[in-house]
Every structure is written in structure tokens, then in C-alpha cells.
N, C-alpha and C positions, 0 to 999 in steps of 0.2 A: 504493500500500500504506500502511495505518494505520503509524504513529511503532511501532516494537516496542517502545519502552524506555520506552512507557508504559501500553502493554496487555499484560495477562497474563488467563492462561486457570485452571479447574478444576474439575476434573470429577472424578466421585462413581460408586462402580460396586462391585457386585458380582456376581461368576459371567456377566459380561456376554460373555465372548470376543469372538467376531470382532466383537461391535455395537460392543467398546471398542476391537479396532484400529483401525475405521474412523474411528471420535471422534478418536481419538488423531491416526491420518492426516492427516484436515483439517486439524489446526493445529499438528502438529510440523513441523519445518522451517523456519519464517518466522522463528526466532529468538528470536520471548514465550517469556516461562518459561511452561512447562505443568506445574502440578502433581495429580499422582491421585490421588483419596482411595480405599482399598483397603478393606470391610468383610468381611473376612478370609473372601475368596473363596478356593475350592477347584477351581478351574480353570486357574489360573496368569495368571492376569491383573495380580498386582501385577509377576511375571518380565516377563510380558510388557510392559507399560508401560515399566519400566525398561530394557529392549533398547532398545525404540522412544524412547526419548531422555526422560521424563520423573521428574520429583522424583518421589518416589511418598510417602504419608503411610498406614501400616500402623494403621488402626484400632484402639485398646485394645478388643475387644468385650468385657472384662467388667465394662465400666462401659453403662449405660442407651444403645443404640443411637436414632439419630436420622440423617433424610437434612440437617437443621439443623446436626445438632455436626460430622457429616463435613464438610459446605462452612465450617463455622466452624474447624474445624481443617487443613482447605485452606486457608486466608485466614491462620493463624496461619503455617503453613508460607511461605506467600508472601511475608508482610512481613520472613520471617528471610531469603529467597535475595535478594529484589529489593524492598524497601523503596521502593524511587521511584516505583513503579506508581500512576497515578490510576485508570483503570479496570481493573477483574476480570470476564471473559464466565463466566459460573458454567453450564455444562451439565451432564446427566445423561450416564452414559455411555454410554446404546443411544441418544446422539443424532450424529449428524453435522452438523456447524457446514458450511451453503454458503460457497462463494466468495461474496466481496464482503460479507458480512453485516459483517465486523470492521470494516471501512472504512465500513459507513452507520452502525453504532452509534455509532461517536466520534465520527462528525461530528454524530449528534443529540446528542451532550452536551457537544460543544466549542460547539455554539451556544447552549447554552442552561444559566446554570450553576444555575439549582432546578431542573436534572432529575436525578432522583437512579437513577434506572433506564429503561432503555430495550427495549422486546422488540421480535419482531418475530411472521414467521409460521411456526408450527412443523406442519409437514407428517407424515402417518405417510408412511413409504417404501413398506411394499406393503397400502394401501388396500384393494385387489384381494383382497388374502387373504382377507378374513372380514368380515361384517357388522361383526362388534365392532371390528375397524382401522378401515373405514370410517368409520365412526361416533366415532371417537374423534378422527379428520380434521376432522370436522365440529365437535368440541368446541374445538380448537385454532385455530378459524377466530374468531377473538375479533375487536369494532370496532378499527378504525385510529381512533386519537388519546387523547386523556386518558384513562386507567387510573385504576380504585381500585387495583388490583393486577396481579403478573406470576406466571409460575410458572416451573419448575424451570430452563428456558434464558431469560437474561437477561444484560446487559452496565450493571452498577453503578459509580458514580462512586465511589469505593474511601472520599473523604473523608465522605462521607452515610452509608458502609455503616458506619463506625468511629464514627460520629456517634449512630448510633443502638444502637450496642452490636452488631450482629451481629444471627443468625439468635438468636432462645431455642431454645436447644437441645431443650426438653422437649415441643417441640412437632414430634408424630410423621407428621402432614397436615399442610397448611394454611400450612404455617411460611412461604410467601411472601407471602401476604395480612396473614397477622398481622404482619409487620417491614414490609409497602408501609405497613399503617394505622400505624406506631410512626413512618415516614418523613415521611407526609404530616403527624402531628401536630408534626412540627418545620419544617412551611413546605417541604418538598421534593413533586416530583409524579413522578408515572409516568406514561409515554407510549408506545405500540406505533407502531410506524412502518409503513410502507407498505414491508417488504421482504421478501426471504423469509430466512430465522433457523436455521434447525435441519431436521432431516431425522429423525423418531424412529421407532422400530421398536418397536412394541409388544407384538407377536409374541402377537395375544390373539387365540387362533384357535377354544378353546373358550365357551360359557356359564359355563360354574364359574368360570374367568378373570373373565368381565366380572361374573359376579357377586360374585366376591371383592373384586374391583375396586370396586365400590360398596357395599359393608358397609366397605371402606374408607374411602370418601368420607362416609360417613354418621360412621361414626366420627370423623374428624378433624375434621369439623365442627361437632363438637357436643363436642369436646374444645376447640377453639377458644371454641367461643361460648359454652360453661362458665366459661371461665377468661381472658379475654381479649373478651368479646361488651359491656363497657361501649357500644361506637358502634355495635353492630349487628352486627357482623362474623360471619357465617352464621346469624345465628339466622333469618332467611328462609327459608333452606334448611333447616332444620332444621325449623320450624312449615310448609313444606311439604311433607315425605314423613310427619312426626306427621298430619297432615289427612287426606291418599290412603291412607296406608294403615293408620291404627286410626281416626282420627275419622267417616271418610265410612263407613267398613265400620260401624262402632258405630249410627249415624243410618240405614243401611238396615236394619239386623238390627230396629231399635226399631220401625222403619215395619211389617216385616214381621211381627213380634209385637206389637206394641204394640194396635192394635184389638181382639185378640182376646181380652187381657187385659182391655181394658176392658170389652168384652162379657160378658166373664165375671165382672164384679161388677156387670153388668144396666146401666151407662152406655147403652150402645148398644139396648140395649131398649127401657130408658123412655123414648127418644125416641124409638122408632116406628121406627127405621131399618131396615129388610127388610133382609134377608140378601143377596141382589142387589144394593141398592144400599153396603151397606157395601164387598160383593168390590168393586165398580165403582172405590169413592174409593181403597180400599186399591192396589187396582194402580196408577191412575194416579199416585197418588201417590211407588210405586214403580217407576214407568220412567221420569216424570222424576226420582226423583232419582237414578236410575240413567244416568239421557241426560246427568247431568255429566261422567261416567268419559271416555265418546267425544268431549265438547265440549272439553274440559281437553285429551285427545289432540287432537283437529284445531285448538286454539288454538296448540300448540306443533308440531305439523306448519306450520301454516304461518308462525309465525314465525321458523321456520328453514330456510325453503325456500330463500331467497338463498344462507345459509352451504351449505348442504347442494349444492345445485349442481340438483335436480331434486324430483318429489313423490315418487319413490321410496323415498330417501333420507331425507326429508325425517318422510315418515311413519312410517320405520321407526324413528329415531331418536325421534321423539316417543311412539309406542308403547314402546319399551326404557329412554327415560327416565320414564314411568309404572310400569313393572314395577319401578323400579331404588328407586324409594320404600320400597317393601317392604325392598329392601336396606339401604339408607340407613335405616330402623329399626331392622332386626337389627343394623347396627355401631352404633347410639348405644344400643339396652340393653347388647352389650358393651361399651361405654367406661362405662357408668353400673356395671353390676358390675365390674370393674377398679376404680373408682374408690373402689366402696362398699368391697374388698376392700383398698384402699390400696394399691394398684401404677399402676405407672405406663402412661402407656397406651402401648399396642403396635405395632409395625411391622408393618401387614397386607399381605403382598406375592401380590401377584395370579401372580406367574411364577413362584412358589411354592411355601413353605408359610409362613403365618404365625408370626412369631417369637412367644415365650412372653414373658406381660405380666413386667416386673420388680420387683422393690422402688422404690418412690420414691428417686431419688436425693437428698441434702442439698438443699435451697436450690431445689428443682425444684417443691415443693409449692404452688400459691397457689388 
């Protein structure tokens, strides 16, 4: 068993129930302090936490909500109960931390002191349920070894986390990418090990979920790459779903209109071109550029046939992350009006309902 009286745990939860007893489960008892960040759930989950043996930290929500300011105000709570801690496992609360995961994280950071974060493999629990868990399985199946970044379950060297200030609060996606790149720029690295990490429930058994779910991601990404994109950070992602889903759409509609316009100020005339032969160039023109929509799909079916475990899988995911472009647009024009309107951006919760955008808070604007 890992040293307890130098790991500690904290997890972040709302209206989670039985996915937060089970969190909780895992790692009460062994002695770490466990503290819960509560964003003033109406289920009784901060009661219940505190039955079950941990600190519990009761969210101000009428100050700008973040899954950032929660874990940063977990981490403030932590250094008041147990100050000595070097590393903090920061999980969500519909995750379940495995045995043995505690014990490979600190030994990846007892051997190695620039590593400022460690992940591992984050599993959904019933796969089985629904194309969108599936697939969201498949998303969490990230390479073993050096990381640009980690996400919401991870186990940080507590001196690197103080070193870099924390999570920024203001950041309501993304917030572990944006603090891995604020980590890496001071000499620390992140690394995902070859273990298994967490157990999460994502309980996304509709479309509207996973589509919420990606107006989310589009959103946060492009709130990132706004305000924090100096080294790159999502703007790839971002000029990928602007491409699929307004710039490729724009470049068919021109193909498909555009001849006919030019015919009709006699171009197409005066050069002789019969009407036969114009339709001819016109279509071909337009199914290849139509043959990129299925090319772009089967380039990401198969490079995710390893992660995915089969072609089933494989394709389905890469068709859902096609469509998910689309999504991934509608949330960066919401963060772009947000933005214009001067609030701050918003907590898009997929098991949900989307919280309402707020005033900027002081000092949060950049």
C-alpha cells in the first residue's frame, strides 16, 4: 500500500449519488484524507459524503461556477486539514478509482521528480449500455507515455501543482490541458502509464447527451484557444470542425452553383462548352469533393481501430466524430456570443441542463 500520509485524494461532484458513493468507496478507509467538492447538489450527496467519512467543501455557487475553482478549492481545503501531502489523485465523482492504481501513480512520481502529473486508463463501467459509453471508452483509451496533457482523473505532484498556480478557475472545459501546457512551460512533463486509473460512468444513453456533450467540447475549446491558444492549444481542433462543417459545406454549395452562374453571364458559352459537357465536369467535380466527407471518415475509422478494439467500433466512432463537428461549431458560436455579450463562458452539462452564462467575474477577463 502507497505511504497514506502523503497521498491524498479529491473529488468534485454534483447530483452524482450512488456514482459518488462508489468514488467515495474506493478510497475511504485506507486512511488519505479524502476531501468532496459539493456544487450544491440537491440529492444529498454532500450528507452523504460526510457519513461516509469525508471533508466535504460546500461550493459558494453565486460566485462564477467552474469544474477548475471546485478542484482548486478542494486543494485549498486540503493544505488546511493535511498540509504535508506531496501528491493529490484529483477525480471526478461518477468515477471509481481501481485497486492498485494509488500505488502505480506514486511510484511513477517517486521515480521521476519532473513529472508533475501522472494518468492512467480511464474505463467507462457499462460500455455495453449505449453506442455513446462505448465510444466514449474509446476516447479515454489515450497512448501510454509522454502526454501534452491529462484530464479530469489524474494523481499530481502537489509541489508543481502550487508551482504553477493551480487550475484558472475561469476556464469552464479544457482546464487540464491549459495548466498541463502552464506545467510543461516551467520544465515539468506528463506521462500516462500503462495501468488501469478510474472506472467512469457516463450514463450517456441518449443522442441529445452526446450531443450536448460536444457543443460542449467545441465550446471549451475554443474558449481555450481564445484566451490561452498562444502555443496552439486547441486551435487544431477548432480549425477542424470550422472546415467539416461550414468551410467544406461552403466549397460544395459554390461547386454546385457556381457554373451556373457563370453561364449565366455567357463564360460558359463563349467557350463552346455544350451543356452535356458542362453537367459532366460539374458532377465530377462534385463527388469528388464530396468523396472527402467518406475519406476523412474511413481515415479516422481506421486510425482508431487499435483503440476501439474492432471495425465496428471503430467506424462508428469515426462517423459520430464527423457529425460531432457540427456540434463542436454550435458551442464555439455560443462561447463567441457569450463572449460578445460579456459573460462568462458557461458550464455545458450533458446529464443535464446547461447552466446560465454569468457576468464576468473581476480579474477573470483576458
Amino acid at each position: 500500500m502507497p505511504d497514506i500520509t502523503l497521498i491524498a485524494l479529491i473529488a468534485i461532484g454534483r447530483n452524482e449519488g450512488q456514482r459518488l458513493r462508489r468514488c467515495l468507496a474506493s478510497v475511504i478507509g485506507g486512511g488519505m484524507p479524502v476531501v468532496y467538492v459539493d456544487s450544491a447538489s440537491t440529492d444529498g450527496s454532500a450528507a452523504m459524503a460526510r457519513e461516509m467519512g469525508a471533508e466535504v467543501v460546500d461550493l459558494d455557487m453565486s460566485r462564477p461556477f467552474s469544474a477548475a475553482r471546485a478542484r482548486n478549492e478542494g486543494f485549498a481545503r486540503l493544505m488546511q486539514i493535511s498540509p504535508g501531502v506531496q501528491y493529490v489523485q484529483f477525480v471526478d465523482g461518477d468515477c471509481e478509482v481501481v485497486p492498485g492504481w494509488m500505488d502505480a501513480a506514486k511510484s511513477a512520481l517517486d521515480a521521476d521528480e519532473k513529472l508533475a502529473v501522472v494518468c492512467g486508463r480511464r474505463r467507462e463501467r457499462f460500455p455495453e449500455a449505449s453506442i455513446y459509453n462505448r465510444l466514449a471508452d474509446v476516447e479515454w483509451n489515450t497512448p501510454i507515455g509522454p502526454a501534452q496533457s491529462c484530464g479530469g482523473d489524474s494523481m499530481m505532484r502537489v509541489s508543481a501543482f502550487q508551482q504553477a498556480g493551480g487550475y484558472d478557475a475561469s476556464v469552464v472545459a479544457g482546464e487540464e490541458p491549459e495548466l498541463c501546457q502552464r506545467l510543461r512551460g516551467l520544465g515539468w512533463t506528463i506521462r500516462r502509464i500503462d495501468a488501469e486509473m478510474t472506472l467512469h460512468d457516463s450514463a450517456m444513453l441518449r443522442f441529445g447527451q452526446w450531443w450536448k456533450r460536444s457543443v460542449r467540447s467545441g465550446y471549451g475549446a475554443m474558449d481555450v484557444a481564445t484566451r490561452f491558444g498562444s502555443q496552439g492549444l486547441f486551435r487544431k481542433q477548432v480549425a477542424s470542425a470550422r472546415w467539416w462543417a461550414r468551410d467544406w459545406v461552403i466549397v460544395l454549395i459554390f461547386i454546385l452553383i457556381g457554373p451556373l452562374v457563370l453561364w449565366a453571364v455567357t463564360i460558359g458559352r463563349d467557350a463552346g462548352i455544350s451543356w452535356k459537357l458542362r453537367l459532366a465536369l460539374q458532377a465530377g467535380l462534385a463527388l469528388l469533393w464530396l468523396s472527402l466527407l467518406p475519406l476523412q471518415t474511413a481515415r479516422i475509422a481506421f486510425g482508431s481501430r487499435r483503440r476501439a478494439g474492432n471495425w465496428k467500433i471503430s467506424t462508428a466512432y469515426a462517423i459520430l466524430t464527423m457529425i460531432g463537428k457540427w456540434a463542436n461549431v454550435a458551442g464555439q458560436r455560443q462561447y463567441a456570443r457569450d463572449r460578445a455579450a460579456g459573460k462568462l463562458a458557461r458550464m455545458i452539462d450533458y446529464k443535464g441542463e446547461s447552466k446560465k452564462a454569468a457576468p464576468i467575474a473581476a480579474g477573470m477577463e483576458s
